[in-house]
C-alpha positions, -999 to 999 in steps of 0.1 A, spaced: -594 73 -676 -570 73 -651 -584 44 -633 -590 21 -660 -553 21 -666 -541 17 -633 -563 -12 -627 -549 -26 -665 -518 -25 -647 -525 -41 -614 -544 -69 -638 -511 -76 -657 -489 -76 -628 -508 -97 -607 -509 -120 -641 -470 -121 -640 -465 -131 -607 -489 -161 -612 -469 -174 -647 -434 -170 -621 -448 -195 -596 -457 -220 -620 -427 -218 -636 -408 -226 -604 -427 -252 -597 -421 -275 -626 -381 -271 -623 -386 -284 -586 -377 -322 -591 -395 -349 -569 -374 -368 -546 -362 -403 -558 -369 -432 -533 -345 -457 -525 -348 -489 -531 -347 -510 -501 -310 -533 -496 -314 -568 -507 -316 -593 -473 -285 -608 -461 -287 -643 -467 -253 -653 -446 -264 -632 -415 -229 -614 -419 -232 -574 -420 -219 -555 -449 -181 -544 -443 -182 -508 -428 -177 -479 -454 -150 -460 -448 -151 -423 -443 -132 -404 -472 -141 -372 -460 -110 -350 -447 -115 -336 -414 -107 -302 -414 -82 -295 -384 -84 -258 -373 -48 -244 -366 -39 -219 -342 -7 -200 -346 17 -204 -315 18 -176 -291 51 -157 -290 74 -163 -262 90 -131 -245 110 -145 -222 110 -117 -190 136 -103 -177 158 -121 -149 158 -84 -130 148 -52 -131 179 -38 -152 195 -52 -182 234 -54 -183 247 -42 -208 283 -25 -197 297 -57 -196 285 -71 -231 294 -41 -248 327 -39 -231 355 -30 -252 396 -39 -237 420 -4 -226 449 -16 -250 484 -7 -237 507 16 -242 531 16 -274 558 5 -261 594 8 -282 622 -15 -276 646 11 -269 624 25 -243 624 -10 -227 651 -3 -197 648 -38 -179 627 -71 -189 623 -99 -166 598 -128 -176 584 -149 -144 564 -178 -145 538 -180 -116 507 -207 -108 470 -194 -98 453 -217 -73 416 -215 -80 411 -235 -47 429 -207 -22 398 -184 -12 406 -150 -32 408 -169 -64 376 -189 -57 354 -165 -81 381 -181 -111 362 -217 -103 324 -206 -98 300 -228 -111 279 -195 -129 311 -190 -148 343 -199 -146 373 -194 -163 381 -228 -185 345 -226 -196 350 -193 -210 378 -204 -228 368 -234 -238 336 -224 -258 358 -194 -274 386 -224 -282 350 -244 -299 333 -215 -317 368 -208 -331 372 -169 -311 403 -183 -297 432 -208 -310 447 -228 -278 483 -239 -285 501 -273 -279 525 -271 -248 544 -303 -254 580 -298 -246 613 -309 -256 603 -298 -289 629 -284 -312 614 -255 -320 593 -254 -288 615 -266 -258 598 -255 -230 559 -256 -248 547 -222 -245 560 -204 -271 530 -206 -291 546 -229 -319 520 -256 -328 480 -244 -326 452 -274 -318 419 -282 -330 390 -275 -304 387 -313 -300 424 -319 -290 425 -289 -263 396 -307 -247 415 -341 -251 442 -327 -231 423 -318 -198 408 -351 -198 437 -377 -201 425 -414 -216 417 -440 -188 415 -475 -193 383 -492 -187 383 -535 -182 353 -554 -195 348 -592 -195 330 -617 -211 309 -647 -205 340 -664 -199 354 -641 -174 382 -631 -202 393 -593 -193 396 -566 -222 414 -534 -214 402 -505 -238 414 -468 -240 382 -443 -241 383 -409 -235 372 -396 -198 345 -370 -190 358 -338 -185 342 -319 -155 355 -278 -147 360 -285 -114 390 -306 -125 408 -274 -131 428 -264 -99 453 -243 -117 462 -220 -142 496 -209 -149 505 -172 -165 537 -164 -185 544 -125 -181 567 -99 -184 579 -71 -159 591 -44 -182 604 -9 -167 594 12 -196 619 45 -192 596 66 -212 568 69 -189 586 57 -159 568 29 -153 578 -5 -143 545 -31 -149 538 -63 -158 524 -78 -192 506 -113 -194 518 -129 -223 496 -165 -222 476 -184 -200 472 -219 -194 451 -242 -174 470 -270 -157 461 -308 -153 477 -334 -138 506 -357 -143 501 -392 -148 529 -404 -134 525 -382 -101 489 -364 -96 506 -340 -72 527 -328 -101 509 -305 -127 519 -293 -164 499 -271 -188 472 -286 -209 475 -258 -235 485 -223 -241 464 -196 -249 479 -160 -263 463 -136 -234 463 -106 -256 440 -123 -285 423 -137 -258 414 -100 -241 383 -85 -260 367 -119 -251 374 -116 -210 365 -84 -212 327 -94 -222 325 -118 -194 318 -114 -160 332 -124 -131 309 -136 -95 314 -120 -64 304 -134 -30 299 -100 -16 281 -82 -45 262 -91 -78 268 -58 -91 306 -58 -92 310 -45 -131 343 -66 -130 352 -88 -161 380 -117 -162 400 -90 -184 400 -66 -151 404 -95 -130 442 -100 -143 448 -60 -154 442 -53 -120 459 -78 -106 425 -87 -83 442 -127 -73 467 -142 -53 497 -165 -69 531 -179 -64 559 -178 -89 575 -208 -104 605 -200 -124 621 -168 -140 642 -164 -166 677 -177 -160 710 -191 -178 700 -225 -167 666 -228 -174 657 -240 -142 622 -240 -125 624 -232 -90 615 -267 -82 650 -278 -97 668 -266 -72 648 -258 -40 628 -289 -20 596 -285 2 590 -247 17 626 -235 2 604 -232 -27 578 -205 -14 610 -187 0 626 -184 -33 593 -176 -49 589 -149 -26 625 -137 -28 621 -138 -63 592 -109 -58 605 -93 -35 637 -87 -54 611 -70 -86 599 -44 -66 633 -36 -51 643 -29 -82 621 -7 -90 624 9 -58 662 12 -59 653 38 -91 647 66 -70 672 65 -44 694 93 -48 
């Protein structure tokens, strides 16, 4: 009994999987054949088809770029740098003031580092004076509010500090006909035209601590004069205490080490260059200049030096 119904089954299935086939079959469509193309009678071939397809362009991501590292330590003291402010200081406390003018020669050898094509001190300023970290001041004189220009009266843009390191120069062009034009265009500034810088400071004898030190008040870089390029006058001011937290963050080369740790704020805190002065503070107003010819004037400068520290020497003589 058992077999008749198994082979029933087998019979049916075997019946189903012959309809299936058929069936597949028929929905199977026959291939259509193409006509053959009609002959040319001009003997000029059809234009070319052109291909609409897109090409599909595979694109691979750019590869990050870590930059290594120019060492094998980062320096970071520097950067992260912050300024040692000065002591409070109270007028009444102030005992003696005397304000000097003095000139920093960036082509005498101690100062050399100030001039150094990795970095150099009028660069430094001058990108602070363009990102807007520092505001340079006009040092015109003979103004009335202003006479001698550094009093940090009148601030400049970043584009007319520039303008006054690089004086106009007069160019001549000429024409077919030999006809000469003169036009006024601005010259190229280069940071080896910086010789000079001068610094307005302060020697105050502060009675409250006992101490007699000096405080940089602004600094300027000097260019030269038209009239007579052996002469030099400031291009602009710059307040040296605004300007501090951004020296402090920048450092200074070394010829004997490139590990030195020093920054252009240490540089004049510590007094690390060599200068002369050019004036102090008088009745007259007079520069040195305006009353002493030739060497007389690196013997007055020097007496003039020589006379601050005898003051504060004289103090403790009993």
């Amino acid at each position: 009994m058992k077999k008749g119904i198994l082979i029933v089954i087998l019979c049916l299935a075997c019946i189903a999987s012959y309809a299936q086939q058929k069936r597949k079959k028929k929905l199977v469509r026959k291939p259509v054949h193409q006509t053959q193309p009609a002959p040319v009678v001009n003997n000029t071939p059809p234009p070319p088809v052109a291909d609409t397809s897109k090409k599909v362009v595979a694109t691979v991501p750019a590869k990050h770029f870590d930059r290594p590292r120019d060492g094998y330590y980062t320096k970071s003291d520097i950067v992260n740098a912050r300024v040692t402010p000065y002591p409070f200081l109270r007028e009444v406390d102030v005992a003696f003031q005397k304000r000097v003018w003095r000139e920093i020669d960036v082509r005498e050898k101690m100062n050399q580092y100030l001039a150094s094509p990795k970095q150099n001190l009028i660069t430094v300023l001058l990108d602070a004076i363009a990102a807007g970290e520092l505001t340079a001041y006009d040092a015109t004189t003979g103004r009335p509010e202003d006479v001698d220009g550094d009093a940090f009266s009148k601030p400049l843009t970043a584009a007319e500090a520039r303008n006054a390191l690089v004086p106009n120069v007069a160019q001549d062009t000429y024409d077919a006909n030999h006809n000469k034009t003169t036009t006024i265009v601005a010259g190229v500034f280069t940071p080896d035209s910086i010789l000079k810088f001068r610094i307005k400071e302060d020697w105050i004898f502060d009675k409250q601590r006992s101490v007699f030190e000096p405080r940089i008040v602004g600094i300027a870089p000097m260019v030269p004069i038209k009239e007579n390029h052996n002469e030099f006058q400031p291009a602009f001011w710059v307040y040296f205490p605004d300007a501090r937290q951004l020296l402090a963050t920048k450092e200074v080369v070394s010829r004997r080490s490139d590990a030195t740790g020093l920054s252009f704020d240490d540089v004049f805190m510590k007094r690390l260059f060599t200068s002369y002065i050019v004036k102090e503070s008088n009745d007259r107003d007079e520069r040195i200049k305006d009353y002493k010819d030739g060497i007389d004037k690196l013997y007055e400068a020097e007496r003039i030096k020589k006379e601050l520290m005898d003051w504060e020497l004289n103090l403790w003589q009993y």
